[in-house]
N, C-alpha and C positions, 0 to 999 in steps of 0.2 A: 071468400075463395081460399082453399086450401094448400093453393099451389101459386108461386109468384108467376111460373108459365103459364098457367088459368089467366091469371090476371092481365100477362102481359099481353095475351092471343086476342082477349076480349076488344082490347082495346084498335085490336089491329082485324077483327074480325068483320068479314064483310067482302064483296066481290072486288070492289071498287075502292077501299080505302089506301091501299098499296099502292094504286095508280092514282090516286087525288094527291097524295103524300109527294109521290116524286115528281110527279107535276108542280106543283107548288113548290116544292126545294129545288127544283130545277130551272125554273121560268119566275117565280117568284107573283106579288096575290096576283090574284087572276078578277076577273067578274065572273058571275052564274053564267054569262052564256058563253064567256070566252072558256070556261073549266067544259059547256056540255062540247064546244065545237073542239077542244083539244083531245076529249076522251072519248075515242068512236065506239057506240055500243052501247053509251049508258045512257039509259033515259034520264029526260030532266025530274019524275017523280022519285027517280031510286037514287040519284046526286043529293037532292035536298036530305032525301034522310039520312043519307052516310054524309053528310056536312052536318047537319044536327049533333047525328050521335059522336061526332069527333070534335065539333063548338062544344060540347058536354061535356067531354072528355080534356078539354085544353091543350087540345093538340091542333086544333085549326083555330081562328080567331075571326067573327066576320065584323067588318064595319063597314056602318052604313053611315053614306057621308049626307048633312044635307042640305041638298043642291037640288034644282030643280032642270032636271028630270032628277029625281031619286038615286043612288048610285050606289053597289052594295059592292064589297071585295074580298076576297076572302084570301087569308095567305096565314101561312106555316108558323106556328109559336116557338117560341125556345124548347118546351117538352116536345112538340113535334119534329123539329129538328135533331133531337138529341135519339128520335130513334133511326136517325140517315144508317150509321153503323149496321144496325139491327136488319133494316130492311136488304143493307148490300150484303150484308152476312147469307141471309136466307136468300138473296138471288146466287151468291155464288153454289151456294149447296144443289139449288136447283139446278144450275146450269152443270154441275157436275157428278150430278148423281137424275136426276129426273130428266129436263126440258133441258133444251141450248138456250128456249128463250123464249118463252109468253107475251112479252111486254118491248113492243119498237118502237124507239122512240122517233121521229122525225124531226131533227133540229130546224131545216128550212121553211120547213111547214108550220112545226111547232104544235107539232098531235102526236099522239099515244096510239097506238093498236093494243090490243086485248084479245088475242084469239087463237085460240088452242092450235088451229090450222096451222101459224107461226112453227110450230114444235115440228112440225114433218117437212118443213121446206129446210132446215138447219141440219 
């Protein structure tokens, strides 16, 4: 890559990786169905691969503990963390030049929205 913003976008590229990120720095690891039941919208086929390509990346960490039933967790690494900055920087931008707001969080419930519709109700 020719460009360290090339670099840095790839890492961050994907519908769903911005909202796995803050989810996990927010709520801290999570399990597979506790990340599909927090993030509304995203299939559990397109989670596994944006959890792949960010385990690859060392930016998410999963372990699998073992116990029977099988137990798998996945939660936010120190390089993941270290882009908290990064991700609040690009939501302020957004909120002040694009959208009020993509992404709601519900602390009581403890889920995510994801939905353009969000931008016309703000």
């Amino acid at each position: 890559m020719d460009c360290a913003v090339d670099a840095a976008m790839s890492v961050l590229e994907g519908r769903w990786k911005s909202t796995i990120l803050c989810v996990l720095a927010k709520w801290g690891p999570k399990r597979f169905n506790q990340l599909v039941k927090a993030i509304e919208g995203v299939s559990p086929r397109m989670l596994t691969k944006q959890l792949k390509e960010m385990e690859k990346d060392g930016i998410v960490e999963r372990r699998a503990y073992l116990e029977v039933p099988p137990r798998v967790e996945y939660s936010i690494t120190e390089k993941g963390m270290s882009l908290a900055p990064v991700l609040e920087a690009l939501a302020k931008w957004g909120r002040e030049n694009m959208f009020y707001n993509l992404v709601e969080f519900d602390t009581e419930k403890g889920t995510v929205t994801r939905d353009e519709a969000l931008a016309d109700e703000n």
